[in-house]
Structure formats: structure tokens, C-alpha cells
N, C-alpha and C positions, 0 to 999 in steps of 0.2 A: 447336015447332020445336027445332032441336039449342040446345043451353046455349052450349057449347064449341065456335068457329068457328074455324082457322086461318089463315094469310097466310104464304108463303112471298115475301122477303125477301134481294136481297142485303146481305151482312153490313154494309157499307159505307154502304147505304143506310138500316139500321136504327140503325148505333153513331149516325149525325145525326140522327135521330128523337130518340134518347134524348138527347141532346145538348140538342135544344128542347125537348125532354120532352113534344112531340107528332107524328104518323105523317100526314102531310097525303098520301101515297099515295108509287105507284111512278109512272113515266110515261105506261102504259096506264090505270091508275085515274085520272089527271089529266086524260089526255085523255077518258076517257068519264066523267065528273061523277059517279062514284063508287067507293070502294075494294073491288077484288073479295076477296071471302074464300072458301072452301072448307069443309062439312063434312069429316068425318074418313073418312067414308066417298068423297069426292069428291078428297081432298089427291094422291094417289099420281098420278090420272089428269090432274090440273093442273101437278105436279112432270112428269109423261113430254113432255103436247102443251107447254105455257111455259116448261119449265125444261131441257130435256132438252141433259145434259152441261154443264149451268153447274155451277161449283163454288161454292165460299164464301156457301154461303146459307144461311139461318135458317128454321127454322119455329118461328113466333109464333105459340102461342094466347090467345084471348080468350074471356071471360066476357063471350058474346052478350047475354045478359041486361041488362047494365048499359047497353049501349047504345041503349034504347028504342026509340021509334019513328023513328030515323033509322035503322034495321038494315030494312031489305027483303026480303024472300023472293024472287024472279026469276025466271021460266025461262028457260033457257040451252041447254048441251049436251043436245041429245034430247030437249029438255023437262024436264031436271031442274031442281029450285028451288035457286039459290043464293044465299049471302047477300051483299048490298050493302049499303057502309056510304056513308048517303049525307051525312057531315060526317068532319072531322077524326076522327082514332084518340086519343083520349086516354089515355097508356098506365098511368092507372089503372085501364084494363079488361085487360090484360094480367096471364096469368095466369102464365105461361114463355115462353121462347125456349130452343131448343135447336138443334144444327147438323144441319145436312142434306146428310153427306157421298153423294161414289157411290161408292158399293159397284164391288166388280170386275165386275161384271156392267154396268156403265155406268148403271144404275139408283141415282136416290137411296135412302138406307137410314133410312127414319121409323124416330123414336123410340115408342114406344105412346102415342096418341092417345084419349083419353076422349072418349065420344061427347057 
């Protein structure tokens, strides 16, 4: 499976992450018993249907790998697999954060994501 998983993040919600120095989710991860992530192939189409016209958000990646066997494969949208992280984020698997402004086009505008 991909190495490199994202999480889009508002900003506000990440600076308290880092703050405890660990990512216990957003609201929807909380309420369904695991944190959803996105390949990089998946992030844009998660940023349009969950994020669409929020500002001040972060795209965090992780180094899926270090997260063993609590990271999950899923199907999901269409049937596609996504990754579930099903314990805390400990953000010694973080590899970046970078912002995820919108573009004029009302579209968020990703930074290059490594697959």
C-alpha cells in the first residue's frame, strides 16, 4: 500500500495536536473509532466533498509505514481502499504540514504530494 498518507486538518485544530504532541482525530474520526486519512491520489476528491470552501487548513503527511498494524486499508468511496488510523496520530510519524489555501477558482491548491 501507499508509504505516504495524508490528513487534511484545520489549522487550529492541528497547532493543539502539536501542543499535546499527539493528533487524537477531528470530530468525524472521533465519532466513527478511527482517523480518516487519504492517499495522495484520493486528497483533492476529500478536500472538494469535506472541505469544500473551508479555509485555514493544513495538509499533514505521514509516513504510513511507521504506523503498523493499527493503519487499515478500507473500502469506502466506490469501493476504493482508504487508510484508517485506528489509535492516536503520534506525530513522530509526521513527515510535513503544509497549508491548503483556495485558489481563485474556489478549489483548494495542493502542495506536490509523494505518493
Amino acid at each position: 500500500m501507499t508509504k505516504t498518507i495524508y490528513k487534511i486538518v484545520p489549522s487550529s485544530l492541528w497547532q493543539k495536536a502539536k501542543a499535546a504532541r499527539i493528533f487524537e482525530g477531528a470530530a468525524i474520526d472521533l465519532a466513527d473509532g478511527y482517523i480518516h486519512f487519504s492517499t495522495a491520489s484520493q486528497a483533492r476528491e476529500t478536500a472538494a466533498r469535506h472541505f469544500a470552501g473551508q479555509s485555514d487548513l493544513l495538509l499533514v503527511a505521514v509516513d504510513g509505514d511507521v504506523l503498523g498494524d493499527t493503519l487499515v486499508y478500507e473500502p469506502s468511496r466506490g469501493g476504493d481502499l482508504f487508510p484508517h488510523l485506528y489509535a492516536a496520530l503520534p506525530l513522530s510519524a509526521v513527515l510535513w504540514e503544509k497549508p491548503l489555501p483556495l485558489g481563485p477558482d474556489g478549489a483548494h491548491q495542493f502542495p506536490e504530494m509523494p505518493l
